[in-house]
C-alpha positions in Angstrom: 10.7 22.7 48.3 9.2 24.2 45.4 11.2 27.3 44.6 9.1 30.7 44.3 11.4 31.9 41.2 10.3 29.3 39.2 6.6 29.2 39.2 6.8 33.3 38.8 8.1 32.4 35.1 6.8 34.1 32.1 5.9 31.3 30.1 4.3 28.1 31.6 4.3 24.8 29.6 1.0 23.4 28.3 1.0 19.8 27.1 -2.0 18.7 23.9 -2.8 15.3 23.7 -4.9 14.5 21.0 -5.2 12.3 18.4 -6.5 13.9 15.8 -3.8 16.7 13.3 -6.4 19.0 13.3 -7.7 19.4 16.7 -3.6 20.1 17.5 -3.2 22.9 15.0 -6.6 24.8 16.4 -5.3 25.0 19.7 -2.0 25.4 19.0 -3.7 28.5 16.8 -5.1 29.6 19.9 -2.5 29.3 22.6 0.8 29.6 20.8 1.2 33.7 21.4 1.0 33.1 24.9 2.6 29.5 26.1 5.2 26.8 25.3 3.6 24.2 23.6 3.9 20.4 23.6 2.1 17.9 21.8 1.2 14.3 21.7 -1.0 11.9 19.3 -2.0 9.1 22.0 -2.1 8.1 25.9 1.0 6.5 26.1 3.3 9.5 24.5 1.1 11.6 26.3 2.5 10.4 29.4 6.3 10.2 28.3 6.3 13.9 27.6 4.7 14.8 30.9 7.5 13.1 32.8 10.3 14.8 30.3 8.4 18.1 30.2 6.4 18.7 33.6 3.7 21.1 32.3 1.7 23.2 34.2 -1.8 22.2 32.6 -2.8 19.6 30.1 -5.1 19.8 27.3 -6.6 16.2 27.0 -8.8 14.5 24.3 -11.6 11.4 25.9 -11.7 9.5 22.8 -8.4 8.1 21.6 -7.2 4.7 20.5 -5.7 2.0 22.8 -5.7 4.6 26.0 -8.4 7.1 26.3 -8.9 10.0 28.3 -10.1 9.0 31.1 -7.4 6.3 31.6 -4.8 9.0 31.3 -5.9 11.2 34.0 -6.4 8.4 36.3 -3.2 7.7 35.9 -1.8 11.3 36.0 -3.6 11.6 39.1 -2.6 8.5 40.6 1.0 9.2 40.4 2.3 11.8 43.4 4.7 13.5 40.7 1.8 14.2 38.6 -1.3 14.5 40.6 -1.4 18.4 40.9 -1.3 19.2 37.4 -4.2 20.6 36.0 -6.4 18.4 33.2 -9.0 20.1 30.9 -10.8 17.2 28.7 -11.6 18.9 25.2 -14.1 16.6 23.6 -16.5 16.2 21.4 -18.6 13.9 24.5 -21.0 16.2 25.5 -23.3 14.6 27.9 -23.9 14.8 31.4 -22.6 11.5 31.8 -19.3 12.3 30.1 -18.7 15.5 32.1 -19.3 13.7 35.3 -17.0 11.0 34.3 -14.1 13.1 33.4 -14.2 15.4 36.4 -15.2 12.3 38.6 -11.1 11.2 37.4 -9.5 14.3 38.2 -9.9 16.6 35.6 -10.4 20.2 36.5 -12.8 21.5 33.7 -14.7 19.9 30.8 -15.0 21.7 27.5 -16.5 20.3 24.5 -16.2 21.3 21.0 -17.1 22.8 18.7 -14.1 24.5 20.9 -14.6 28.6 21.3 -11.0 29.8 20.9 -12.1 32.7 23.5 -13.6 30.0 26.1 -10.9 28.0 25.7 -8.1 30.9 26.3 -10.0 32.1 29.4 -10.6 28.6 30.7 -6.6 27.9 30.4 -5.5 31.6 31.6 -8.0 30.9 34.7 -6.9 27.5 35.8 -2.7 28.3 35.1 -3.5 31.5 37.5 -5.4 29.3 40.4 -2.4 26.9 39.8 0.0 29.2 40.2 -1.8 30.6 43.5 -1.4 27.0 44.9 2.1 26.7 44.0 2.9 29.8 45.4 1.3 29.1 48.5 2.9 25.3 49.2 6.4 27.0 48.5 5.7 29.5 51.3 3.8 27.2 53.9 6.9 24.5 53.1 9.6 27.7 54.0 7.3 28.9 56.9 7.1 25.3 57.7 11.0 24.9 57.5 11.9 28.0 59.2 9.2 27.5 62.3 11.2 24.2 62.7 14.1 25.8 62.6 13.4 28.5 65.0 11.7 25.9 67.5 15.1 24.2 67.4 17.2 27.5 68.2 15.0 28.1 71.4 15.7 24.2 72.7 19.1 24.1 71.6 22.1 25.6 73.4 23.8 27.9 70.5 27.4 27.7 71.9 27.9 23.8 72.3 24.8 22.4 70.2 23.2 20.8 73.5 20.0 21.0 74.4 19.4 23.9 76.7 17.9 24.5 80.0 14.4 24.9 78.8 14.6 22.0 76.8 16.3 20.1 80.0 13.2 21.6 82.3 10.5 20.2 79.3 12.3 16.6 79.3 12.5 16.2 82.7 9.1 16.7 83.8 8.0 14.7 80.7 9.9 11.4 81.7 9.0 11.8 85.3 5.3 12.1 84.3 6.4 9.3 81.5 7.6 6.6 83.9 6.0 3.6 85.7 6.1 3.4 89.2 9.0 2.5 90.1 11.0 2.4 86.9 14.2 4.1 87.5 15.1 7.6 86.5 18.7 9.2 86.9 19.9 12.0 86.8 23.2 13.3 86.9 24.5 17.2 87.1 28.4 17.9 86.5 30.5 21.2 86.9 33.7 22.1 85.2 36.6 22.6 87.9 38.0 25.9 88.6 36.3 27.0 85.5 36.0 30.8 86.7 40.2 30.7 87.1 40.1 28.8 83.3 38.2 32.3 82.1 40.2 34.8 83.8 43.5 33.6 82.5 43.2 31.4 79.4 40.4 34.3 78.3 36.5 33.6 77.5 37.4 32.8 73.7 39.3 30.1 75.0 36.7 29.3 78.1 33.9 28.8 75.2 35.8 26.5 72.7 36.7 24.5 76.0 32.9 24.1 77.0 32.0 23.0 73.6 35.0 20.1 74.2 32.9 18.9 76.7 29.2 19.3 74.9 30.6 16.7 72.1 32.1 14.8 74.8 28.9 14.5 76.2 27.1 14.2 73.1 29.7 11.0 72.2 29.0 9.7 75.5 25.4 9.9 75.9 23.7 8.1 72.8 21.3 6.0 73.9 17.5 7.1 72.6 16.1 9.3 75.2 19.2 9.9 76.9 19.6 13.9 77.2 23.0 15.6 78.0 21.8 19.1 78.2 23.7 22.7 79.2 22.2 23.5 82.6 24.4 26.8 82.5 27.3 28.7 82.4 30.1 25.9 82.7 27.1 23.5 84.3 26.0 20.3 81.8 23.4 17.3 83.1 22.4 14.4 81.9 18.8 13.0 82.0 19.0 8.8 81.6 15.5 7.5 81.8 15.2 3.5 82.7 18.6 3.7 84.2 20.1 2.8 87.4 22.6 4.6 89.6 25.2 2.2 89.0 24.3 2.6 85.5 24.3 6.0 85.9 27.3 6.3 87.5 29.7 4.7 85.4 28.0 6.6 82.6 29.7 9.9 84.8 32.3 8.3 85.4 33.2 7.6 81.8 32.3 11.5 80.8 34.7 12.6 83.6 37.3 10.3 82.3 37.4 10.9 78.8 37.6 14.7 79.5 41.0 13.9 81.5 41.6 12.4 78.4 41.4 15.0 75.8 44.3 16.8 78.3 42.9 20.5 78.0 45.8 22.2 79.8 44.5 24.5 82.9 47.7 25.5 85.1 45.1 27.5 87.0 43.3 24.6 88.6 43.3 23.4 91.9 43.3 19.8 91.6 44.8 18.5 88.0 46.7 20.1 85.3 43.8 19.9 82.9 40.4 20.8 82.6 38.5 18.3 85.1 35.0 17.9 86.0 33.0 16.8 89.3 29.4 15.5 89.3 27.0 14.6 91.0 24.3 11.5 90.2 21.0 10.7 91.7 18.9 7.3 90.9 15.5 6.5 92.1 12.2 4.8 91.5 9.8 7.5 90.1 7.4 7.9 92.7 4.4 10.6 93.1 6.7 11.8 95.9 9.7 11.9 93.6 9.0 14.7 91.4 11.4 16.9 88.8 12.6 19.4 91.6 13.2 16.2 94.0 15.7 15.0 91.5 17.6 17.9 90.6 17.7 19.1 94.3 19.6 15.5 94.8 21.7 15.7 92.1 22.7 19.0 93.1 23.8 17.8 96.6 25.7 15.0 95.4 27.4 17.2 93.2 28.1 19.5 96.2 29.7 16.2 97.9 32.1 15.8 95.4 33.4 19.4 95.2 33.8 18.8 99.0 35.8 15.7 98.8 38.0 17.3 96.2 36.9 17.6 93.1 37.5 16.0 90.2 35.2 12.8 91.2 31.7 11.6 90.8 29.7 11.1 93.5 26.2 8.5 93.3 23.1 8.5 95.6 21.4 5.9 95.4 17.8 5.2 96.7 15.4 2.2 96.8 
């Protein structure tokens, strides 16, 4: 990203390319009060100080030996790192012909000589100005750019455990179901952290919060598969959306998440059915049908969920349907 401090400098940098000693001096006459100067005698060192020196304009001669002009430019403007820097042609060419050629290669004005040193200093001032304008203007559409991003991110993103959020759950949902063959599975499975009310009140919401992001990079180390989505449904709530999946599939996929929490042995003397932190859940797999929608899904989720708070906790429970 370009940074705004940079083009508001002072001085910008104007490169001279011309062959001939004398030309140099007039516009280094002219310019020198008001802008760095560099200078070159031909093409090739032409080109080897604008990638050393990365002017803001360049002051370029048509009729040099070996590389003229017009080769230059072209390849100035052929080159992303170069192609938005302003080129003037000063030359003696003065025919339609020559105009049309030089702007038809990129250059941004044409001024022949005999130069007039006040023509020449408005032409410069006019074109460094409109550059700058266009500088200034990427930088900000690039920051707007970044921080629109950024802020689109914050609204689908769940700020305390770095999973997607409910609204992003809601969008994906819908979008795989409406996504999907007939009859390509989709599963779906909602989980809920034991006993996590009794975790709060006596371990204290600081605690409770670290504990639920735990579980988020659980989730996030457990679900990896492109276009799986372990989301934050809310408060001490997660699912997981697992497109082209199976129950069984689905199901040792919850069973692995509710394993490896047992695993990490997050100490919760308050619960009813472990010593840890535990999780039941709850996973539905079905062809997508028309019938089948987003609502269908969750609502069977969320019963087989209920099942396994009813058998005990701690378990995951799979409904399976053809």
């Amino acid at each position: 990203m370009t940074d705004i401090s940079v083009l508001n400098r002072d001085r910008h940098k104007i490169l001279i390319v011309d062959d001939t000693l004398a030309n140099i001096e007039i516009l280094h006459k002219i310019l020198q009060g008001d802008y760095d100067l560099y200078f070159a005698k031909n093409g090739p060192d032409g080109l080897r100080v604008v990638m050393r020196e990365h002017p803001d304009l360049i002051l370029l001669d048509v009729m040099m030996p070996d590389m003229d002009g017009y080769q230059v430019c072209s390849l100035l403007k052929s080159d992303p790192k170069t192609a938005d820097i302003p080129v003037i042609f000063i030359t003696a060419l003065g025919s339609e012909e020559d105009e049309a050629k030089g702007l038809g290669c990129g250059a941004i004005d044409y001024i022949t000589k005999p130069i007039s040193p006040p023509i020449v200093k408005a032409r410069v001032k006019n074109h460094l100005e409109m550059k700058k304008n266009r500088d200034i203007l990427e930088a900000l559409t690039l920051e707007l750019s970044s921080k629109n991003k950024a802020l689109t991110r914050m609204a689908r993103e769940d700020a305390l455990t770095g999973l997607p959020n409910r609204r992003h759950f809601n969008e994906t949902i819908y979008a795989e179901i409406n996504r999907a063959r007939t009859s390509q599975y989709l599963s779906l499975i909602l989980c809920d952290v034991d006993f996590f009310k009794s975790y709060n009140d006596h371990y204290g919401h600081i605690v409770g919060d670290k504990c639920l992001q735990v579980i988020g990079g659980i989730m996030l180390a457990t679900f990896k598969r492109a276009g799986d989505l372990p989301a934050r449904y809310g408060g001490e709530e997660f699912a997981v959306i697992l497109p082209d999946t199976t129950p069984d599939q689905a199901g040792q996929l919850a069973e692995r998440l509710r394993q490896t929490l047992i695993d990490h042995a997050i100490p919760h003397a308050y619960s009813g059915v472990s010593g840890c932190v535990t999780l039941s859940a709850g996973v539905v797999g079905a062809p997508v049908t028309r019938e089948r929608t987003a609502e269908w899904f969750i609502s069977e989720a969320d019963r087989a969920l209920y099942t396994s708070k009813e058998k005990g906790r701690n378990q995951v429970t799979v409904v399976t349907y053809d």
